[in-house]
C-alpha positions in Angstrom: 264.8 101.4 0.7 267.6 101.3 3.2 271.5 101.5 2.9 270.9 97.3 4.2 268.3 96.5 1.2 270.8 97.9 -1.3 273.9 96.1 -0.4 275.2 92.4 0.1 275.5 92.2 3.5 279.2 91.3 4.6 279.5 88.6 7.2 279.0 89.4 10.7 282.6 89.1 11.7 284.1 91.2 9.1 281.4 94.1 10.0 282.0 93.7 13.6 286.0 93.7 13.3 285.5 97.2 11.4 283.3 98.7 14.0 285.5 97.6 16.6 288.8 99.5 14.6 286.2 102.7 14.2 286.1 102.8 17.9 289.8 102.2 18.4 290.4 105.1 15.5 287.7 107.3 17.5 289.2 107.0 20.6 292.6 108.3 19.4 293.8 112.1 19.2 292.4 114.0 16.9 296.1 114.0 14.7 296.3 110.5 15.2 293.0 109.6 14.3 293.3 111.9 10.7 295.9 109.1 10.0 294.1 106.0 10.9 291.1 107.4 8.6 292.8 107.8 5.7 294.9 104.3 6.2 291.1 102.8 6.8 290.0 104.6 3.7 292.8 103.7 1.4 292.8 99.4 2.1 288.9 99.9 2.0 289.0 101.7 -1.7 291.9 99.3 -2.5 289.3 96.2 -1.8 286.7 97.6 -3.3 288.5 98.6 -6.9 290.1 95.0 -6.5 286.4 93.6 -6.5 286.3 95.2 -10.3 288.5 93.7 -12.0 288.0 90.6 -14.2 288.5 87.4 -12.7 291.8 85.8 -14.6 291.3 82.6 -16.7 291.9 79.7 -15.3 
């Protein structure tokens, strides 16, 4: 089973949007590009915990 099988797969823009900021970051120097990652990191851990928590009552 792949990575692909496992997850929902995210719509094509959203995907392509982060590849295209990975190859921005990438191109950066190296000190630079230490900060971007962890920026990345931090709003992509900050989405996923959001996706956690209950849904309020409407």
């Amino acid at each position: 089973m792949t990575m692909s099988d496992e997850t929902p797969r995210e719509p094509a823009s959203e995907a392509d949007a982060l590849l295209s900021r990975l190859r921005v970051i990438e191109d950066q120097p190296l000190e630079s590009r230490a900060a971007a990652f962890t920026q990345l990191h931090e709003q992509l851990q900050a989405r996923l915990e959001g996706g956690d928590s209950p849904a309020p009552h409407a």
